[in-house]
C-alpha positions as CSV (number, residue, x, y, z in Angstrom):
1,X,4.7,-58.1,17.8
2,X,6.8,-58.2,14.7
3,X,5.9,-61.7,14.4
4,X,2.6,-61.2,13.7
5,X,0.7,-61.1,10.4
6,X,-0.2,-57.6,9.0
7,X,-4.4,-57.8,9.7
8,X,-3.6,-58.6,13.2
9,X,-0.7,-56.1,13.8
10,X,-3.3,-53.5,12.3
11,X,-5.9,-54.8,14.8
12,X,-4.1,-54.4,17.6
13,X,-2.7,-50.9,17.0
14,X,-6.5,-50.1,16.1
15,X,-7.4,-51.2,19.6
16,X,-4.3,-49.9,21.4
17,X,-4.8,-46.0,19.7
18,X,-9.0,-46.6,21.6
19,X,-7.2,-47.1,24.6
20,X,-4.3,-44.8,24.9
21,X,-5.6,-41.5,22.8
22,X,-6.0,-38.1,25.4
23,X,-7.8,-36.1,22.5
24,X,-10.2,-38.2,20.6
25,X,-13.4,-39.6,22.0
26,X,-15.4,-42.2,20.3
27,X,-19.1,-42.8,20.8
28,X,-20.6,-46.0,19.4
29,X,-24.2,-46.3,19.1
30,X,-27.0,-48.3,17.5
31,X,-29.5,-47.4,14.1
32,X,-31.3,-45.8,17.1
33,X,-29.0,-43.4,18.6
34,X,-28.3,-45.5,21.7
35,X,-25.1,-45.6,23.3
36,X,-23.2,-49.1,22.5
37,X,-19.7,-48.2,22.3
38,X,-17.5,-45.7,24.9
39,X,-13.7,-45.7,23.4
40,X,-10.8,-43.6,23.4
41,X,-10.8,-40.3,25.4
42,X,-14.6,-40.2,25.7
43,X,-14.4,-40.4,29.2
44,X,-11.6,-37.7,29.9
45,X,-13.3,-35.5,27.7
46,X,-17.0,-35.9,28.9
47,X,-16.8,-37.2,32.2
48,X,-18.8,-40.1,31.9
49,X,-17.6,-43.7,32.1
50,X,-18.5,-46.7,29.9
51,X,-20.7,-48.2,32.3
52,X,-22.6,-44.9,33.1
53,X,-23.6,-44.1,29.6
54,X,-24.0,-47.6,28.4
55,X,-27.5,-47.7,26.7
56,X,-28.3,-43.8,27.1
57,X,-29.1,-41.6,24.0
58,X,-26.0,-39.8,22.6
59,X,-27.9,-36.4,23.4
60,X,-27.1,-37.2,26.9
61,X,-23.7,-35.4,26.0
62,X,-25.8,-32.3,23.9
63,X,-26.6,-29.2,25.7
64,X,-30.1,-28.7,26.7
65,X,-30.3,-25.9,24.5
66,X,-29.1,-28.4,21.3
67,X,-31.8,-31.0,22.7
68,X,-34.9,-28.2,22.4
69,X,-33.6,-27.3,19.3
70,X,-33.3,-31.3,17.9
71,X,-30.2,-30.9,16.9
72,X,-29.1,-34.4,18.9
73,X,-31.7,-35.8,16.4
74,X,-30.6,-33.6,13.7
75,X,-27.1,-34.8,13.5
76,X,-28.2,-38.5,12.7
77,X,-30.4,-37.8,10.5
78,X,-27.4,-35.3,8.1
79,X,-25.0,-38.8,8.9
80,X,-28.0,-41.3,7.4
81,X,-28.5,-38.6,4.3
82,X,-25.1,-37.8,3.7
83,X,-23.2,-40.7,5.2
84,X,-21.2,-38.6,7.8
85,X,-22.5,-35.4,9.8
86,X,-19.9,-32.7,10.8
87,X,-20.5,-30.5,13.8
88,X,-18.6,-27.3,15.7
89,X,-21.1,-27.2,18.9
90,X,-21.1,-26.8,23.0
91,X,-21.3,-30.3,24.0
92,X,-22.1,-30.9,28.2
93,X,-20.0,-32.7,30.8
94,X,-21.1,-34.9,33.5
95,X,-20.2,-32.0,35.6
96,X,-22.6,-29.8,33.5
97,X,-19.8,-27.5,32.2
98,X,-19.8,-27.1,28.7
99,X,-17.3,-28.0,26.3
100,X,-16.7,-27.0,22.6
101,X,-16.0,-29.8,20.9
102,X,-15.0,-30.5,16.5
103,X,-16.6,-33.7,15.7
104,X,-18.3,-36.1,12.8
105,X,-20.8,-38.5,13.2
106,X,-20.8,-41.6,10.9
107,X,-23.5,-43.9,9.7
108,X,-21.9,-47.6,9.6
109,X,-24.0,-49.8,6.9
110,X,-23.7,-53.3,6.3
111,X,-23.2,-54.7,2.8
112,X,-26.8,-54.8,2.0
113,X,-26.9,-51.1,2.8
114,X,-29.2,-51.7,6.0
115,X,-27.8,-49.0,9.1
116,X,-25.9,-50.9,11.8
117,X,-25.3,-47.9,13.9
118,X,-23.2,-44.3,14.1
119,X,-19.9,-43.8,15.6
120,X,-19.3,-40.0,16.6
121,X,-16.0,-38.8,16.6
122,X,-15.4,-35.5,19.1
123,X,-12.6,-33.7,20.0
124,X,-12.2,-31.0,22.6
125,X,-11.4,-28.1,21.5
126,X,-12.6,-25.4,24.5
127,X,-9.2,-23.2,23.6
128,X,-10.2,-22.8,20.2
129,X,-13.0,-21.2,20.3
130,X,-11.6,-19.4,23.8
131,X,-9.1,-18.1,21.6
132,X,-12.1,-17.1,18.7
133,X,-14.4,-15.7,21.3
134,X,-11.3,-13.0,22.4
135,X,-10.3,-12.3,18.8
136,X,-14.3,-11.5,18.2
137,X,-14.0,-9.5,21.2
138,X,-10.8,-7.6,20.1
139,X,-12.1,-7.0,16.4
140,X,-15.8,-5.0,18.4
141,X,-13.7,-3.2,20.3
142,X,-11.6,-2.4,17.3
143,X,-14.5,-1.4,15.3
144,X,-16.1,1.0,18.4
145,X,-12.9,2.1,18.8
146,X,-12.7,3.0,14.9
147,X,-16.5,4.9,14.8
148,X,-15.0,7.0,17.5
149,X,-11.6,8.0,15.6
150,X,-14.1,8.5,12.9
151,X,-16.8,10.7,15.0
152,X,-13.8,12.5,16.3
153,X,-12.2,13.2,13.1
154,X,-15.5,14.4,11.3
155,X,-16.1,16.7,14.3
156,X,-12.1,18.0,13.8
157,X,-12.7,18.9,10.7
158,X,-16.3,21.0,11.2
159,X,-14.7,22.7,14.2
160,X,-11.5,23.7,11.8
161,X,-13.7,24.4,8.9
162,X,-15.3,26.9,11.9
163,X,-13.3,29.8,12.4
164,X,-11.6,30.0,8.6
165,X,-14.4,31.8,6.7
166,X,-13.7,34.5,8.9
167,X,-10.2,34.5,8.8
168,X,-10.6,34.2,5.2
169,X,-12.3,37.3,4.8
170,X,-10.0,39.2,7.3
171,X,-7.5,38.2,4.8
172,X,-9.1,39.5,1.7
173,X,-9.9,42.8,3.4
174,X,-5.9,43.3,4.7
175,X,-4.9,42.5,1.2
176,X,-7.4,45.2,-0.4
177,X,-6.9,47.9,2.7
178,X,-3.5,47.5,3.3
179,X,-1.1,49.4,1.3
180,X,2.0,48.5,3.3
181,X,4.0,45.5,1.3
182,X,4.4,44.3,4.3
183,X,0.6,44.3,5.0
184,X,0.3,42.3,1.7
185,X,2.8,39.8,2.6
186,X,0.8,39.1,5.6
187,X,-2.6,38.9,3.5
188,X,-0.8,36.5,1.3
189,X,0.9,33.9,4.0
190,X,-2.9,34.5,5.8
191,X,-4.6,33.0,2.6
192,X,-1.8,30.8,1.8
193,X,-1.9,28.8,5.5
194,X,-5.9,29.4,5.5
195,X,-6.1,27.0,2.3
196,X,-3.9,24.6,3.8
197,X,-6.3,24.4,7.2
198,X,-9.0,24.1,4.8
199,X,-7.3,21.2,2.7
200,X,-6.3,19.4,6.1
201,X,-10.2,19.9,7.2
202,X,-11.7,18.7,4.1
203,X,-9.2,15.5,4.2
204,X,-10.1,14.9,7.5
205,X,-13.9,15.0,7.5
206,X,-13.2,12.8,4.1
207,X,-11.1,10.5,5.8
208,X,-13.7,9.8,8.2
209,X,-16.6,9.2,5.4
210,X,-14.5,6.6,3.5
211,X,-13.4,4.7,6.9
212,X,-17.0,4.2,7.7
213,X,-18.5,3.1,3.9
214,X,-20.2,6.7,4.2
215,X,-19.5,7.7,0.6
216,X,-21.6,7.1,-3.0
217,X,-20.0,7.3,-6.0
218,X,-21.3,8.8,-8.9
219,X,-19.8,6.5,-11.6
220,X,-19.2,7.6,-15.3
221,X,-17.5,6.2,-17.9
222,X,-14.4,8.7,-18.7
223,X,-10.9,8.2,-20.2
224,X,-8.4,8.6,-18.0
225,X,-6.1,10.5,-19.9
226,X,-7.7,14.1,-20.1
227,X,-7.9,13.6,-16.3
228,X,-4.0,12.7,-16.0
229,X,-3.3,15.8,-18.1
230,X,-5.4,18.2,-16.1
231,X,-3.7,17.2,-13.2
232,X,-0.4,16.9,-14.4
233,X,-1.1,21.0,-15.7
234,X,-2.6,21.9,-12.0
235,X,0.7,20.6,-10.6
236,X,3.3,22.1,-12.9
237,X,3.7,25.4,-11.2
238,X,4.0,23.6,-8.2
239,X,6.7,21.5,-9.4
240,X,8.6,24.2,-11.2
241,X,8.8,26.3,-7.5
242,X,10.4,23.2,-5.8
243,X,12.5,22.8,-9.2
244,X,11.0,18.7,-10.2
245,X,10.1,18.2,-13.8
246,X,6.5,17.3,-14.1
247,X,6.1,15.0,-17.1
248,X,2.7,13.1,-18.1
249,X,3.0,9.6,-20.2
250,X,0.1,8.6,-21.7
251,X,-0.7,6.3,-24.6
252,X,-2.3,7.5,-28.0
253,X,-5.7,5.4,-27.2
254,X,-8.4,6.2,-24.7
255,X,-8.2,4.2,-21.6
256,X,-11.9,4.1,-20.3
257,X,-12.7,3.6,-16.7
258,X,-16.3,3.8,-14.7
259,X,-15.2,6.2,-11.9
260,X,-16.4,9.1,-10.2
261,X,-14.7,12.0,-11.7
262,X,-14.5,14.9,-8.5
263,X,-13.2,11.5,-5.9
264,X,-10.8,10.4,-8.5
265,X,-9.2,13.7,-9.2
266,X,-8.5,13.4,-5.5
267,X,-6.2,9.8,-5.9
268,X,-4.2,11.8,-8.9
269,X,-4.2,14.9,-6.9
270,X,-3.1,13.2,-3.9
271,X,-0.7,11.2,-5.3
272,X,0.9,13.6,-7.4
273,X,1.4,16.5,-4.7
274,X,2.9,14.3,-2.4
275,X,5.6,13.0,-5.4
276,X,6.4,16.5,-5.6
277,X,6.4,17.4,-2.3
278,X,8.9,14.8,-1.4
279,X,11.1,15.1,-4.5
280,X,14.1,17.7,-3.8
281,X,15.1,20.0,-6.5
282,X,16.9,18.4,-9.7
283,X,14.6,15.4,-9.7
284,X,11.7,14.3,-11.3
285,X,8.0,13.0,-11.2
286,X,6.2,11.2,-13.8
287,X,2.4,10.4,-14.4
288,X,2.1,7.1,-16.6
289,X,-1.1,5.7,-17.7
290,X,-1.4,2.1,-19.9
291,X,-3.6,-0.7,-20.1
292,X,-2.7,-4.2,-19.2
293,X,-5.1,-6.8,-19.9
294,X,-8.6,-5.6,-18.8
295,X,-7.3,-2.8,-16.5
296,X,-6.2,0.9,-16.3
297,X,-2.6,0.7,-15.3
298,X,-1.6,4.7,-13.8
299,X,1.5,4.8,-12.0
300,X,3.5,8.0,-10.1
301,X,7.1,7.6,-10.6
302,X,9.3,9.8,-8.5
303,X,12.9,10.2,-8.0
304,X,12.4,11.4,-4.4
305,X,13.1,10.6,-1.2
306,X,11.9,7.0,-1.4
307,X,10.0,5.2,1.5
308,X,11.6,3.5,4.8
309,X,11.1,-0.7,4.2
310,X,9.7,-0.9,7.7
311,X,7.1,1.9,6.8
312,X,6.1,0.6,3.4
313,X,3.1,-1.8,4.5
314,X,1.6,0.8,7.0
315,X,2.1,3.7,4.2
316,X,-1.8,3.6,3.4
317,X,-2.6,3.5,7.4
318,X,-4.3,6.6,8.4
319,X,-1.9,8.8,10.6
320,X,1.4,6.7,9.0
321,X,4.8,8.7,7.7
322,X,7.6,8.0,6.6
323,X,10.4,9.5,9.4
324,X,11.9,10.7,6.5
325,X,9.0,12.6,5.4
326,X,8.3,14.5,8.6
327,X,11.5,15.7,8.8
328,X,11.6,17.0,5.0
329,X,7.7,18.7,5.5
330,X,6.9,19.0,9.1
331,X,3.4,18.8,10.2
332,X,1.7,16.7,8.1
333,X,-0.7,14.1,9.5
334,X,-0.1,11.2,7.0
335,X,-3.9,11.5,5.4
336,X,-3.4,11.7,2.2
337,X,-2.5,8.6,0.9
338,X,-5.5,6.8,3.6
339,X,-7.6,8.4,1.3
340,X,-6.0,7.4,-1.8
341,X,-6.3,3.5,-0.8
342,X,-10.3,3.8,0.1
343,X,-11.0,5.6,-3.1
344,X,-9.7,3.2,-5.2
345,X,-10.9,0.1,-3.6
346,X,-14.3,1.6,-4.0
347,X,-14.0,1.9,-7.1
348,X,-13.0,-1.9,-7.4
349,X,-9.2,-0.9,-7.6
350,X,-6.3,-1.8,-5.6
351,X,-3.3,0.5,-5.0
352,X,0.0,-0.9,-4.7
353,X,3.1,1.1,-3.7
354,X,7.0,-0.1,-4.2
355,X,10.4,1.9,-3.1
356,X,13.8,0.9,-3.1
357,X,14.4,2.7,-0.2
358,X,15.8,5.9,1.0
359,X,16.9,8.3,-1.7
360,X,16.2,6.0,-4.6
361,X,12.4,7.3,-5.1
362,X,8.8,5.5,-5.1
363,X,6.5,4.0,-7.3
364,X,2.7,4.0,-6.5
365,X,0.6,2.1,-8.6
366,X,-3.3,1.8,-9.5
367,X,-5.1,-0.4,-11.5
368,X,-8.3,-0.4,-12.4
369,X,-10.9,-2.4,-14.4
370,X,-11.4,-1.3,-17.8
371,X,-14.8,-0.3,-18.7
372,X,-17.2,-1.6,-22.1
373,X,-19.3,0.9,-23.3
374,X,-22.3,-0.7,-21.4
375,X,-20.8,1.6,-18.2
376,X,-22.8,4.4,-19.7
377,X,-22.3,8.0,-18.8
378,X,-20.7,10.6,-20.9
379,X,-18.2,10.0,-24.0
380,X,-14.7,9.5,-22.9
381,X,-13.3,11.9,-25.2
382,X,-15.6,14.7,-23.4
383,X,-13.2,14.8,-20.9
């Protein structure tokens, strides 16, 4: 074969790829949509020989379905249009099982532009879309099984929510009755642990709402920094027991953002507490805001505990902790941060998070897009 000339070598592969290809089937038909031609796999694939089909209608190989619908019809007239027609569909087998087959139907002219025919080009692609059906299947179940972790954690929280007003009040009448230090000591680890059931409800039932798009925001346009100062002062006593210095870093100019205030406060809150939290005495926490290019930069900077590498892409999982974390705090569920990464994106943010590992401290960032004064609301110096 070396011997012969180019065209001819070129021919001859052409004709010997018709005859030997197992995956591509080639259908040759006239301006009229009658079978001609019967190459390649066409036969593997559908069933049907050369001789069987020759001078049918190419919607012998469409589903009945397809046929009501005119789709066999259809596809010729997208390929004289457009030149070529491509199709995902079922397709149907001599043996009436159905197929799913990738193909592209071509309309051949001559060089006056009249139609000489189509050629439809099909492959069979069944374990494709076998494959797509079970992912589709996977991702429902995954989303039933999600409203339910949702139901069941919106129901957790009402029936912990429950019993604490009581206790609550109990509380509050020990600590006014009761004389005995020791009586007081009890009011005050009552109220203390009461407050954190009621934190770990509320986070809970708001887990919950954000998972299933159940929240509104009210947006305003605010500057950031009053917020990151009231925070930063709402957490200094709390850093100051554990022995962390608490230091805010914020630039002289206001950076405005369109967000809603009481949801927000619970990102810095969030984020802040658990800096703290996981920062042992000597070391410290800072809040940083800045703008880069058209967003709010704020970043919590901790020299803490830092975050396992393995953990680090499931930190804003619901449920997820770091080993580490559990062992220094016991007890917590690993909500906190969940709720940080839904209350940002709705607000058009992202939340990014980076660690060096353990005992070299974490960095969680969010950004968010700057706002113009057409955001409305309040002036961002009324913070």
């Amino acid at each position: 074969m070396t011997d012969t000339p180019a065209p001819r070598r070129a021919e001859l592969l052409h004709q010997l790829f018709l005859a030997q290809t197992r995956e591509y089937a080639f259908i040759v038909t006239d301006p009229d949509g009658l079978i001609i031609g019967w190459n390649g796999a066409a036969q593997a694939i559908l069933g049907y020989s050369a001789a069987e089909v020759q001078g049918m209608p190419v919607s012998v190989v469409f589903t009945e379905e397809d046929r009501a619908r005119g789709l066999d019809r259809h596809e010729l007239a997208v390929a004289l249009r457009d030149s070529r027609s491509e199709d995902d569909r079922w397709h149907r087998r001599k043996d009436g099982t159905n197929i799913w087959v990738t193909g592209t139907v071509v309309a051949i002219r001559g060089d006056a532009g009249e139609v000489l025919g189509f050629v439809k080009v099909l492959r069979d692609r069944t374990d494709l879309r076998m494959q797509l059906e079970s992912l589709e299947n996977d991702l429902e179940k995954a989303d039933r099984a999600r409203e339910r972790t949702a139901q069941f954690l919106r129901s957790l929280g009402h029936e912990l929510r429950n019993p604490l007003s009581p206790l609550q009040s109990s509380a509050q009448i020990l600590e006014r009755v009761g004389g005995d230090e020791r009586l007081q000591r009890v009011a005050a680890i009552m109220k203390s642990q009461i407050a954190t059931l009621r934190r770990l409800a509320d986070d809970l039932m708001e887990a919950a709402r954000l998972d299933t798009g159940r929240v509104e925001l009210n947006l305003q346009r605010v500057d950031l920094r009053p917020l990151v100062e009231d925070c930063v002062l709402g957490h200094r006593e709390a850093a100051l027991q554990r022995g962390v210095q608490l230091e805010a870093v914020l630039p002289p100019v206001p950076l405005c953002v369109a967000i809603d205030r009481e949801r927000f406060q619970q990102v810095l809150n969030n984020l802040m507490a658990n800096a703290i939290k996981y920062t042992p005495a000597g070391g410290r926490v800072w809040c940083k805001a800045t703008q880069e290019a058209d967003q709010a930069v704020l970043r919590v900077e901790d020299t803490g505990i830092g975050i396992d590498p393995a953990v680090l892409p499931r930190i804003f999982d619901l449920f997820t902790r770091d080993p580490r974390a559990e062992q220094m705090e016991p007890g917590g569920m690993g909500i906190g941060l969940a709720v940080v990464h839904e209350v940002v994106r709705l607000h058009r943010g992202i939340v990014q998070v980076r660690s060096a590992g353990h005992g070299r401290g974490s960095e969680f960032t969010v950004r968010l897009p700057m706002a113009g004064p057409e955001a409305g609301g309040p002036d961002p110096g009324a913070g």
